[in-house]
C-alpha positions as CSV (number, residue, x, y, z in Angstrom):
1,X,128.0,90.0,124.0
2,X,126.2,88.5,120.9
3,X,122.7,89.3,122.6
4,X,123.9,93.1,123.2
5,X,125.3,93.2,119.4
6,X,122.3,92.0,118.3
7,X,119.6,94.5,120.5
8,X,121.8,97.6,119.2
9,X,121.5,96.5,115.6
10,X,117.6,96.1,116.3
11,X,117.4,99.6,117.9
12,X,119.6,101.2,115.1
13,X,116.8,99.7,112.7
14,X,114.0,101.2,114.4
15,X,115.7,104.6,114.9
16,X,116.2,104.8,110.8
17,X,112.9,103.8,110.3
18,X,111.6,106.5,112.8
19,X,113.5,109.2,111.9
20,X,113.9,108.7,107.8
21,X,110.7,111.0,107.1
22,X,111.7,113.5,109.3
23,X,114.5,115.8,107.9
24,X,113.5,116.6,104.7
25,X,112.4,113.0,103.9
26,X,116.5,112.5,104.8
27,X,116.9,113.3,100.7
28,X,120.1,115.1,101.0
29,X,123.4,114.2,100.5
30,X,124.9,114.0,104.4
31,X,121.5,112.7,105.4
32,X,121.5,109.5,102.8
33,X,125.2,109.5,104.3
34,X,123.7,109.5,108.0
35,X,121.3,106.6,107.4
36,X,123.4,104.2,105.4
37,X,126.4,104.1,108.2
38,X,123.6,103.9,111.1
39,X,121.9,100.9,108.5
40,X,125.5,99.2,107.8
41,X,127.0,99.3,111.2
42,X,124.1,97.2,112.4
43,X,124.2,94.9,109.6
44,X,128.1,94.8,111.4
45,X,126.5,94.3,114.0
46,X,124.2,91.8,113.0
47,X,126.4,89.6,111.4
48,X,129.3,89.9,114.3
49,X,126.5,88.4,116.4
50,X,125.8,85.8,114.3
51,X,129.6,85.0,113.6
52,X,130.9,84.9,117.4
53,X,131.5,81.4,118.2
54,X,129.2,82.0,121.2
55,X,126.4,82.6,118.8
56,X,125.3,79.3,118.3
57,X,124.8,78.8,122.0
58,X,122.1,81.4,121.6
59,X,118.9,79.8,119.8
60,X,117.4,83.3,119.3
61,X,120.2,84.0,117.3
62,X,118.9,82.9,113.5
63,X,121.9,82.2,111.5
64,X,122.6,83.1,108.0
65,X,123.1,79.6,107.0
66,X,119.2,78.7,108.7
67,X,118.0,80.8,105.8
68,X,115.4,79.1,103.5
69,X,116.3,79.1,100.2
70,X,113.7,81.7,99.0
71,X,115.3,84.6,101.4
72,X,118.8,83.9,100.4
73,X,117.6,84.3,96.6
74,X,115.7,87.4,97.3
75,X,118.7,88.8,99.2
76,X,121.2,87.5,96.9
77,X,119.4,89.3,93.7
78,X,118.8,92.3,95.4
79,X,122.9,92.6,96.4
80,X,123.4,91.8,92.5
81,X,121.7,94.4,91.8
82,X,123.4,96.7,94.2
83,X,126.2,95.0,93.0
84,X,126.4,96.4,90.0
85,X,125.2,99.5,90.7
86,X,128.6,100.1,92.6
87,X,130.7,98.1,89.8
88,X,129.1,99.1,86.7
89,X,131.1,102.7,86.6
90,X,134.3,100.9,87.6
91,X,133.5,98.5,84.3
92,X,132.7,100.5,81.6
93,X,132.2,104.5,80.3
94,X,129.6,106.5,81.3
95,X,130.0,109.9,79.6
96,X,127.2,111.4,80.9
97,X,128.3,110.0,84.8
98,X,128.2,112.5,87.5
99,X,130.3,111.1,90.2
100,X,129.2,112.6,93.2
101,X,125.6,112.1,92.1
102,X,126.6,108.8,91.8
103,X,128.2,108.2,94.4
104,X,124.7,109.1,96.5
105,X,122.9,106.8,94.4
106,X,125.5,104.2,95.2
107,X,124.9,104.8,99.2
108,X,121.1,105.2,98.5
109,X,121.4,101.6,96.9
110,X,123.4,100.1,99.7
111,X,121.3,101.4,102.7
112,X,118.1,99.6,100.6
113,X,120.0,96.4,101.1
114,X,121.1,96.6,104.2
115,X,117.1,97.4,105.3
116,X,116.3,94.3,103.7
117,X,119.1,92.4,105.3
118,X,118.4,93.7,109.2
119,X,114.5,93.2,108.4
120,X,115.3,89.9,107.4
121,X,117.4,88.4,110.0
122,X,116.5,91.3,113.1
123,X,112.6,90.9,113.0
124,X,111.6,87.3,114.3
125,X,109.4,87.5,117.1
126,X,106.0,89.2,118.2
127,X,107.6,91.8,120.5
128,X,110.1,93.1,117.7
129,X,107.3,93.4,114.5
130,X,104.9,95.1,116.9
131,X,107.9,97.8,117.9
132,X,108.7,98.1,113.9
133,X,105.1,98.3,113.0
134,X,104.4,100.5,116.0
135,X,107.5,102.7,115.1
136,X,106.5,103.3,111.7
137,X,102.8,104.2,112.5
138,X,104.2,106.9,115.2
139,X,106.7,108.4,112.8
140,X,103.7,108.5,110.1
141,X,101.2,110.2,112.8
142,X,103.7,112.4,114.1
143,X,104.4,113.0,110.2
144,X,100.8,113.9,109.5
145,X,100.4,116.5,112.7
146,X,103.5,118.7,111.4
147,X,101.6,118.3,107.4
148,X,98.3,119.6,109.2
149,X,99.4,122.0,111.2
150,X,102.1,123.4,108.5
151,X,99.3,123.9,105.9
152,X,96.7,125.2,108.5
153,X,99.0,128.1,109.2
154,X,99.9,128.6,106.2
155,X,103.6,129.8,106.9
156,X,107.3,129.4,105.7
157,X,109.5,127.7,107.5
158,X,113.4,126.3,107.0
159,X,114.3,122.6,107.8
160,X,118.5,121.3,107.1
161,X,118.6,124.9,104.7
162,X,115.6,124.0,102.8
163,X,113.2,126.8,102.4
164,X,109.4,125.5,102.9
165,X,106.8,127.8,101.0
166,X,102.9,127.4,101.8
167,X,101.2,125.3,99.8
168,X,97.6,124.2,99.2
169,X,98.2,121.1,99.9
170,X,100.0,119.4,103.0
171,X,103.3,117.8,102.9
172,X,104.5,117.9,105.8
173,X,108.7,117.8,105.8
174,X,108.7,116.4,103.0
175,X,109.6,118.9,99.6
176,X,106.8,117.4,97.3
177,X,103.4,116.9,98.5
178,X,103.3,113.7,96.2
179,X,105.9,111.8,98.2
180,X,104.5,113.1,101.3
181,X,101.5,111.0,100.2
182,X,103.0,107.9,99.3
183,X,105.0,107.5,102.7
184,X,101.3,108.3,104.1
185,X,100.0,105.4,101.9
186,X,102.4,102.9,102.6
187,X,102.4,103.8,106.7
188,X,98.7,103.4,106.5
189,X,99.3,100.1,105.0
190,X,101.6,98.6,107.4
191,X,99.3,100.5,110.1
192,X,96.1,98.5,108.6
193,X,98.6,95.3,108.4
194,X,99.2,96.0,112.5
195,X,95.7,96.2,113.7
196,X,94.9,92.7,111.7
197,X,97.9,91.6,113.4
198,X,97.1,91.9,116.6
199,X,93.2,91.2,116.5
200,X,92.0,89.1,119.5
201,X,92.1,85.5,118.8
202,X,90.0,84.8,122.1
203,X,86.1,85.0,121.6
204,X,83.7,86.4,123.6
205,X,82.0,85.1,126.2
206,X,78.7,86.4,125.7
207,X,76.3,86.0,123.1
208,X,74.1,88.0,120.6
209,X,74.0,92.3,121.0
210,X,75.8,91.2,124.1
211,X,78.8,89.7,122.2
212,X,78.8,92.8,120.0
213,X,79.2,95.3,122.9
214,X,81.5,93.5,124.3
215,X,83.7,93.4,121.7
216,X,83.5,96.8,120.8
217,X,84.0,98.2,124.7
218,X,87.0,95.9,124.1
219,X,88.5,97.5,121.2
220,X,87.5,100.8,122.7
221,X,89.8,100.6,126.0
222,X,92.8,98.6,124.1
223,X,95.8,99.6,122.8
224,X,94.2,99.1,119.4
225,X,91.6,101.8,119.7
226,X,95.5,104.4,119.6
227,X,96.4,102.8,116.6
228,X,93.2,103.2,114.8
229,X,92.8,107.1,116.0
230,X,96.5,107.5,114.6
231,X,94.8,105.8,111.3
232,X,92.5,108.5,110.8
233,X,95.0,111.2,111.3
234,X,97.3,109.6,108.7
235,X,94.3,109.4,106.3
236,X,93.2,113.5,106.8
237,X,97.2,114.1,106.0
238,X,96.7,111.6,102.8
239,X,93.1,113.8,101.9
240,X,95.1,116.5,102.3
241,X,97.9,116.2,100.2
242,X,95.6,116.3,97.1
243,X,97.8,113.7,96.0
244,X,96.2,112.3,92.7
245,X,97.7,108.8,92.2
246,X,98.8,109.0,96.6
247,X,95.1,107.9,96.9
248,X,93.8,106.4,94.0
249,X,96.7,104.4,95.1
250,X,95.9,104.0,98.6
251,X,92.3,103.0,97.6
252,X,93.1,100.1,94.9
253,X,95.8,98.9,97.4
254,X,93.2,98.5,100.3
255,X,90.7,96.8,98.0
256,X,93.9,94.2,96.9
257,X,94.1,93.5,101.1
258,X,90.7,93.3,101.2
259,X,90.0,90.7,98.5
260,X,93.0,88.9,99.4
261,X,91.8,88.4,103.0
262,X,87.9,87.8,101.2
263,X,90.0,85.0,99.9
264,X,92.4,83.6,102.1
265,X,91.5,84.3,105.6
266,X,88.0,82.7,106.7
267,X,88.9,82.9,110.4
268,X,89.4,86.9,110.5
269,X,87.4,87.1,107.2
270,X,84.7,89.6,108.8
271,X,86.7,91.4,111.5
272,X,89.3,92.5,108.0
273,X,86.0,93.5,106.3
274,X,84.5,95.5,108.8
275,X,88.3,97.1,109.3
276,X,88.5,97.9,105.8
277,X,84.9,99.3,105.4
278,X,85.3,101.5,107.9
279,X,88.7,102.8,106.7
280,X,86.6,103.2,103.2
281,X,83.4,104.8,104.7
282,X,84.6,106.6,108.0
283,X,88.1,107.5,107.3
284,X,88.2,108.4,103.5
285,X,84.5,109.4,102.5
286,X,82.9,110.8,106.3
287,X,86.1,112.4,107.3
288,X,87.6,112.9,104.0
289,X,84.7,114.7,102.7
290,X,85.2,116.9,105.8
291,X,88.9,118.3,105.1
292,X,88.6,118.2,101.5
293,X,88.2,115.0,99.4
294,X,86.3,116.5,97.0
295,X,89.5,118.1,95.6
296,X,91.3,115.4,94.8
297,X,88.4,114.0,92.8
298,X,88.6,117.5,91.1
299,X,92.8,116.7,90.0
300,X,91.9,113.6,88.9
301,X,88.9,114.6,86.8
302,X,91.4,118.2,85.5
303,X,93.8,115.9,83.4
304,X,93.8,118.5,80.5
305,X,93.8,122.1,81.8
306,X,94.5,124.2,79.6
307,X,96.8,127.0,79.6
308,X,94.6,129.8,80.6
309,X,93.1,127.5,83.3
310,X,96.6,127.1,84.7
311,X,97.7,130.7,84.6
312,X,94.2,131.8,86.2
313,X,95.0,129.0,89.1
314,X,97.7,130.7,90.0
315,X,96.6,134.0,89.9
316,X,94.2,133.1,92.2
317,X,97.2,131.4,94.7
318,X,100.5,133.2,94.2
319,X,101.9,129.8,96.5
320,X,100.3,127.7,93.9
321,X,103.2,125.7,91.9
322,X,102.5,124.8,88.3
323,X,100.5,121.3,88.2
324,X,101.3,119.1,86.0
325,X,98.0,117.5,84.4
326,X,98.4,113.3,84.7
327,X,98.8,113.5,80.5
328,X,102.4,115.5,80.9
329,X,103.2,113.0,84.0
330,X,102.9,110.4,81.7
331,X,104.7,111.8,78.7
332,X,108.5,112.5,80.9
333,X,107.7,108.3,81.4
334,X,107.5,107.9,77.5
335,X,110.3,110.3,76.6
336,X,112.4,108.8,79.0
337,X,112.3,105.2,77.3
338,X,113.7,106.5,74.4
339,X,116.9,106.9,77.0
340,X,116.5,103.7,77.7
341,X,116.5,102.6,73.9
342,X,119.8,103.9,73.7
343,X,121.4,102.1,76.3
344,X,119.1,99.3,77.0
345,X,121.2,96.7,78.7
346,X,123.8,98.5,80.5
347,X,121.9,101.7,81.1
348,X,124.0,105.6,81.4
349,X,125.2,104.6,84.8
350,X,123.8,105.7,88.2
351,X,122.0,109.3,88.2
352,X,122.4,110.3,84.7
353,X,118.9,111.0,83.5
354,X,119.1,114.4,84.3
355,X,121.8,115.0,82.1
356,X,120.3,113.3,79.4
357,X,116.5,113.7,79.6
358,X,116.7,117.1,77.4
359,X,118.2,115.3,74.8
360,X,115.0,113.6,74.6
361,X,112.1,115.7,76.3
362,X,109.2,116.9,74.3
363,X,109.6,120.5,72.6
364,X,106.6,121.6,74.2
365,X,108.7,120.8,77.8
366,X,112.0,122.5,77.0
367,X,111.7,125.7,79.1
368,X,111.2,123.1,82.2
369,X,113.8,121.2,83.7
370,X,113.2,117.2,85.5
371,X,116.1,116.0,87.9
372,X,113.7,112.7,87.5
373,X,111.8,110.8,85.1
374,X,107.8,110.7,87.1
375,X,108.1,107.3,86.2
376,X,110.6,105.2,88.2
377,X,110.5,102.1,85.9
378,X,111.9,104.3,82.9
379,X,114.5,106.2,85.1
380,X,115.9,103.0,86.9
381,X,115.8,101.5,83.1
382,X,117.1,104.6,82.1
383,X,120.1,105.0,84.7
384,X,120.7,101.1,85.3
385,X,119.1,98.8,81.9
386,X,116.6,96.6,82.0
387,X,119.0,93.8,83.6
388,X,119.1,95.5,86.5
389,X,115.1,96.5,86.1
390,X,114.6,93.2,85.9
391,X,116.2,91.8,88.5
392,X,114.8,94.4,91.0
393,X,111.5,92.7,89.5
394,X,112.1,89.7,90.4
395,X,113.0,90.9,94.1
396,X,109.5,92.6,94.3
397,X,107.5,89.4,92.9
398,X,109.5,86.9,95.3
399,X,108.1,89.6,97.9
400,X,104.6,89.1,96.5
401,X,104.7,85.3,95.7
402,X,106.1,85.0,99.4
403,X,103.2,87.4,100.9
404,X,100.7,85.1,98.8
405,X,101.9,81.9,100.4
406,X,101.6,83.3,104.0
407,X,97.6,84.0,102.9
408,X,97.2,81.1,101.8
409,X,98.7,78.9,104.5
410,X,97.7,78.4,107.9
411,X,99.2,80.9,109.7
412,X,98.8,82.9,113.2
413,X,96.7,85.8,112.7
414,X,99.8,87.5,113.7
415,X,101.7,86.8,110.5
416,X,99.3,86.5,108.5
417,X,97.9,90.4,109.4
418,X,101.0,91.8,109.2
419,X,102.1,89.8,105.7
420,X,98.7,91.7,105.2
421,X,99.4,95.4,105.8
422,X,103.2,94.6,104.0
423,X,101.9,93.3,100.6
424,X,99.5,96.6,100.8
425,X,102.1,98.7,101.2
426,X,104.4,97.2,98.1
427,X,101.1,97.3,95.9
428,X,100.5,101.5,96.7
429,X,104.1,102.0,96.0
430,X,104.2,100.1,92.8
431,X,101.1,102.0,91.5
432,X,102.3,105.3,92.5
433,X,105.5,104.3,90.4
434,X,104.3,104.6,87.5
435,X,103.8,108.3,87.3
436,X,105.9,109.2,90.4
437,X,110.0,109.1,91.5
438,X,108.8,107.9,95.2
439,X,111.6,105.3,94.8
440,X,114.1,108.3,94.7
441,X,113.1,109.5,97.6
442,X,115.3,108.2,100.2
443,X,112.6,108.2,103.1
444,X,109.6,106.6,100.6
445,X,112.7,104.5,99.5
446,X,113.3,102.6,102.9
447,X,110.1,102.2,103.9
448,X,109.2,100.4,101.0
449,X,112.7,98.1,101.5
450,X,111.7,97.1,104.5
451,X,107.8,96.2,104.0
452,X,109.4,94.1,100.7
453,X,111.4,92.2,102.8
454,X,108.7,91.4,105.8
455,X,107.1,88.9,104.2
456,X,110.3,87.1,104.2
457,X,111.2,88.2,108.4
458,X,107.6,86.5,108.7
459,X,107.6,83.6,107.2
460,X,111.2,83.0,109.4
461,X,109.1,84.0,112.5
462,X,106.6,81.5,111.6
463,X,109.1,79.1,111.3
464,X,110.4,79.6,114.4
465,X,106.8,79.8,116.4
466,X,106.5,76.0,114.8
467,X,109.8,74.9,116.3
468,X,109.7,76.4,120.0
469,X,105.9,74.9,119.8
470,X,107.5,71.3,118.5
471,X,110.5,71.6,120.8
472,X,108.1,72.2,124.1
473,X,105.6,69.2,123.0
474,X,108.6,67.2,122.7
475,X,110.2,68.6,126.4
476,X,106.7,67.5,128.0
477,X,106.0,64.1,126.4
C-alpha cells in the first residue's frame, strides 16, 4: 500500500508539471485551484506513505526524519514564508486586502511548497529525474509547436474563455509572450541539465577520427539525439517570442552553466563545452538568425522609442500591443518600492499592489493600468515586506549554495548534469525577475519551485547511490 501511495503521488507530480503551461499557463482562478489539490493530495499521499507503520519495511521509502539538515532548513523557511502568507491577514489590517485575490495568492503560495516538498522527497532515483526531466522537456516542445504554429497562421483563437489575438511574436498559450519565454528558458535549462545528465560514461573503443565517428553515430541513433532536436524547437519558440530579457536571460544563464562546468567538472569538461557551443552557434545564431534573431537584437537596442515611433509601429500592425521600452519596465520596479517604503516589514498583505500602485505610479503612466509591478522583487516586497523577501532569499541561495557543492564534489555525471541544467534554470528566472512578474505566473511559477528544490532531491539521490553501493560491498565481503 505505501509503494502504490507513493507511485500516485509521483505520477500526480509529473501530470502538474506536464500540464501547468498548457491552459492558459493555468493563471486562472479554478485552474491555480486545480493544481494545488492535485499538488497537496500527493504531498497526502506522500507523507501517508511515509507514516504507515509498514513504511519503514520499505528502504525506498526516504523518511522525513532521514532528511539532512540543509533540506529541512530550506523546507522549513520556505513553509515560514507560506506561513505567513496565509496568517498575516488573520494577524493584522490590510485595508487595501482583496480577499478573493488573496485567497488565490494564498493557494498559489501553498502549491509552490508542496512542489518543493514532492520534488524533495518523490525524486530519488535515475528512473524518476529522467521521467521529470523528460516530462518537462515534452510539455516545453509540445509548448513551442502550438507558439509556432499559432503565430505562423496568424489567427485568433479561445482557450478556458480567454480570447487569443495574433501577435508578432509567439506565445504560445500563454497571454504574454514574455512569460511564454521564460518557461521556454527555464525548460531549455533543465533540457541542457538532462542531456549532461545522461552523457555516456563508457568510452569508446576506437581511437583517433575513428573515436569521433563513433561517438557521434552514437549520439545520432540514441535517445539523446530526440532530446536535442526538441532543444532546437524550444529555442526557435524562445527566438520567436522577441522576448527581450527571455533571451538575454537564457544567454547569461548558459554562460553561468558553462563556466561552472569550465570549473568544476574536468571529467565531462569538453563534452559540456561542445553541448553549450553548439546551443550558442547552431541553435541561437545559425537557426536563430533564420526565424528572426535579428529582432530581438532590434528591442533591446529600441529602449527609447519615442512616441511617434510607437504610434507609427502600430499603424503599421493593428495586432501590435503597445511595447513598453526596458526604461518604463524599469520605472513600475522603482515606483513600486516606494509601496514598499510604506509598509516595509509587514508589507499590504497578499495581492494588493494593484490597488495601490496608482497611488504611486509615475504621472506620465496614469492613463495605464499594471495588475503587477514588472519587477517581482518590489511586488513580493510590496505585497509581503522584506521579511518575507528575505526569507524567500535565503531559500533560493540554499538552492544555489547546494547546486555549488554538487559541482564541486565528486559526483555521478548524473547528478552532477542535472544539478547543472537546475541551477541554469534558477539563474534565467532570477534575471528575468527583475523587469518581469514570471513569478506570478502560476505555470513559470512551478517550474521554477521545482528546479529550486532539485538540487536538494539530488544531493538525497546521491546519498542514496553511496549507501546501496556501501550496503552491496558490504553483502559481498
Amino acid at each position: 500500500m505505501t509503494r502504490a501511495f507513493d507511485r500516485v503521488a509521483f505520477s500526480l507530480l509529473v501530470l502538474v508539471l506536464f500540464l501547468a503551461p498548457f491552459p492558459v499557463a493555468s493563471n486562472r482562478d479554478g485552474l491555480v485551484g486545480v493544481s494545488a489539490t492535485l499538488i497537496w493530495l500527493a504531498v497526502s499521499l506522500c507523507l501517508l506513505a511515509r507514516a504507515l507503520p509498514s513504511a519503514r519495511s520499505h528502504t525506498a521509502q526516504l523518511q522525513l526524519a532521514d532528511l539532512p539538515s540543509g533540506t529541512r532548513l530550506f523546507l522549513g523557511l520556505l513553509a515560514a514564508v507560506v506561513a505567513w502568507i496565509w496568517i498575516g491577514p488573520l494577524l493584522l489590517t490590510f485595508p487595501a486586502l482583496d480577499v478573493p485575490r488573496a485567497q488565490v495568492y494564498q493557494a498559489k503560495a501553498a502549491s509552490y511548497l508542496g512542489m518543493a516538498v514532492l520534488v524533495t522527497l518523490l525524486v530519488r532515483d535515475r528512473a524518476r529525474l529522467l521521467i521529470v526531466l523528460g516530462a518537462v522537456v515534452v510539455s516545453a516542445t509540445l509548448q513551442a509547436l502550438i507558439g509556432i504554429v499559432v503565430l505562423s497562421v496568424h489567427t485568433e483563437f479561445i482557450l478556458f474563455g480567454v480570447s487569443f489575438r495574433p501577435m508578432s511574436r509567439a506565445h504560445g498559450t500563454f497571454a504574454n509572450p514574455d512569460h511564454f519565454a521564460n518557461y521556454m528558458a527555464m525548460s531549455l535549462a533543465l533540457g541542457i541539465g538532462l542531456l549532461l545528465a545522461t552523457a555516456p560514461a563508457v568510452q569508446s573503443r576506437f581511437k583517433g577520427w575513428q573515436a569521433r565517428v563513433h561517438a557521434l553515430l552514437s549520439f545520432v541513433m540514441s535517445a539523446r539525439m530526440l532530446v536535442r532536436l526538441a532543444l532546437i524547437v524550444i529555442v526557435i519558440a524562445l527566438v520567436l517570442s522577441r522576448s527581450r530579457m527571455g533571451n538575454a536571460s537564457f544567454g547569461i544563464g548558459l554562460l553561468v552553466l558553462l563556466a561552472a562546468v569550465a570549473a568544476t567538472w574536468t571529467e565531462k569538461r569538453r563534452a559540456a563545452l561542445w553541448l553549450g557551443a553548439s546551443v550558442l552557434l547552431v541553435d541561437l545564431i545559425v537557426v536563430g538568425q533564420w526565424v528572426g534573431l535579428e529582432r530581438v537584437v532590434e528591442r533591446l537596442q529600441n529602449t527609447e522609442l519615442t512616441v511617434e515611433a510607437k504610434e507609427s509601429a502600430l499603424a503599421d500592425d493593428p495586432y501590435r500591443r503597445h511595447e513598453e521600452t526596458v526604461e518604463e519596465r524599469l520605472s513600475i520596479g522603482r515606483d513600486a518600492f516606494k509601496l514598499v517604503q510604506q509598509a516595509p516589514l509587514t508589507g499590504h498583505g497578499p495581492a494588493t499592489f494593484y490597488a495601490l500602485f496608482p497611488q504611486v505610479k509615475n504621472p506620465k503612466q496614469l492613463p495605464l493600468f499594471f495588475d503587477h509591478a514588472h519587477n517581482d522583487y518590489a511586488e513580493i516586497a510590496s505585497d509581503l515586506g522584506v521579511l518575507a523577501l528575505a526569507g524567500l532569499g535565503g531559500v533560493v541561495v540554499l538552492s544555489l549554495f547546494k547546486w555549488a557543492q554538487l559541482m564541486r564534489s565528486p559526483t555521478p555525471t548524473l547528478v552532477k548534469g542535472a544539478a547543472s541544467g537546475a541551477g541554469m534554470a534558477v539563474v534565467c528566472m532570477l534575471l528575468h525577475a527583475v523587469v518581469d512578474f514570471n513569478l506570478h505566473i502560476h505555470a513559470n511559477a512551478l517550474l521554477f519551485s521545482a528546479a529550486v528544490a532539485l538540487p536538494f532531491a539530488l544531493s538525497t539521490l546521491q546519498a542514496e547511490r553511496r549507501h546501496r553501493s556501501s550496503r552491496r560491498r558490504n553483502t559481498h565481503g
